[in-house]
C-alpha positions, -999 to 999 in steps of 0.1 A, spaced: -303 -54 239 -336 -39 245 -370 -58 255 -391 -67 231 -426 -47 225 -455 -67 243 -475 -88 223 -505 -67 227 -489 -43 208 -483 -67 183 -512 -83 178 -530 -44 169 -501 -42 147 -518 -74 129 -552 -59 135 -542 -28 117 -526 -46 84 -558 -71 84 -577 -39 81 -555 -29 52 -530 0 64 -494 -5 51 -466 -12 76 -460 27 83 -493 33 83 -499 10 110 -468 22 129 -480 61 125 -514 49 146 -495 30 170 -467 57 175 -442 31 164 -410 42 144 -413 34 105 -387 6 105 -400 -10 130 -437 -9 111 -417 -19 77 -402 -49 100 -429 -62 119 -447 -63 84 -418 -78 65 -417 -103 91 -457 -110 88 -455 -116 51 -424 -142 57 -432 -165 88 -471 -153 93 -467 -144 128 -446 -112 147 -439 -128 179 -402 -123 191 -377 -144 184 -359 -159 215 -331 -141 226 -303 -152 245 -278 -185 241 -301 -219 235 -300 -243 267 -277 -270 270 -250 -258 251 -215 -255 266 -187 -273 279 -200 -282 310 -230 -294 298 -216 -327 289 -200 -332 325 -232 -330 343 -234 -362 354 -202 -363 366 -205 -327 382 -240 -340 403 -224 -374 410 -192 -357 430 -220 -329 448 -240 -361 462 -207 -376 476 -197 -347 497 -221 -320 499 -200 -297 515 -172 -294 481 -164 -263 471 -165 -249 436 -125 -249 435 -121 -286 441 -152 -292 418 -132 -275 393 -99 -298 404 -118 -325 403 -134 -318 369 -98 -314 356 -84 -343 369 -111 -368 353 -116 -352 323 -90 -326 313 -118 -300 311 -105 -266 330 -136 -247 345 -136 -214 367 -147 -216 399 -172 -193 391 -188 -209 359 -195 -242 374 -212 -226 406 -234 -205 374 -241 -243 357 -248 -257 390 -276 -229 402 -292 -233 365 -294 -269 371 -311 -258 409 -286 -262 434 -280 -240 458 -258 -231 491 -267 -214 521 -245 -204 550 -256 -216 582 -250 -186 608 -225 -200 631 -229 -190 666 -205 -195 693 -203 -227 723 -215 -210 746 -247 -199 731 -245 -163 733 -255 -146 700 -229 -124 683 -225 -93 685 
């Protein structure tokens, strides 16, 4: 899906049918494309504003959502639990089957990160 057009644009779009132009009118000065003129107006005359609509899933939805709690309990207990015991762990309390991967994408949503710590060797040389 494409980006939408700034909101400069926009509001001269509104300028431009305030002044009186028709929706492809107002494109043609703006060197927008017709439909998108006919929409943007369309869309002016139904809600009174052309700001995008959000794109994207809404927040919070999903079946880890509800497990949260749980999920941020068992990371402050043992910091150093990986994703596939998260997931084993998950399963086990609640019957709930995760990936690996998806809760380590809920879990840097809700902020928490993991960074390796460069391991370097007993005598104190630096590797190689």
């Amino acid at each position: 899906m494409s980006a939408a057009l700034p909101s400069a644009l926009r509001a001269r779009f509104q300028e431009c049918i305030r002044e009186g132009l028709s929706g492809r009118a107002a494109a043609a000065r703006l060197k927008l494309s017709a439909a998108t003129g006919v929409r943007w107006q369309r869309k002016l005359w139904e809600t009174g504003s052309i700001e995008p609509a959000p794109q994207g899933r809404p927040p919070g939805y999903g079946k880890l959502s509800t497990h949260q709690a749980f999920l941020e309990e068992l990371v402050a207990q043992d910091g150093d639990i990986t994703l596939p015991e998260l997931s084993g762990a998950l399963e086990a309390a609640t019957g709930v089957a995760a990936h690996a991967a998806s809760i380590g994408r809920f879990l840097r949503k809700l902020g928490y990160t993991y960074k390796k710590s460069r391991w370097l060797p007993p005598n104190g040389c630096a590797p190689v």
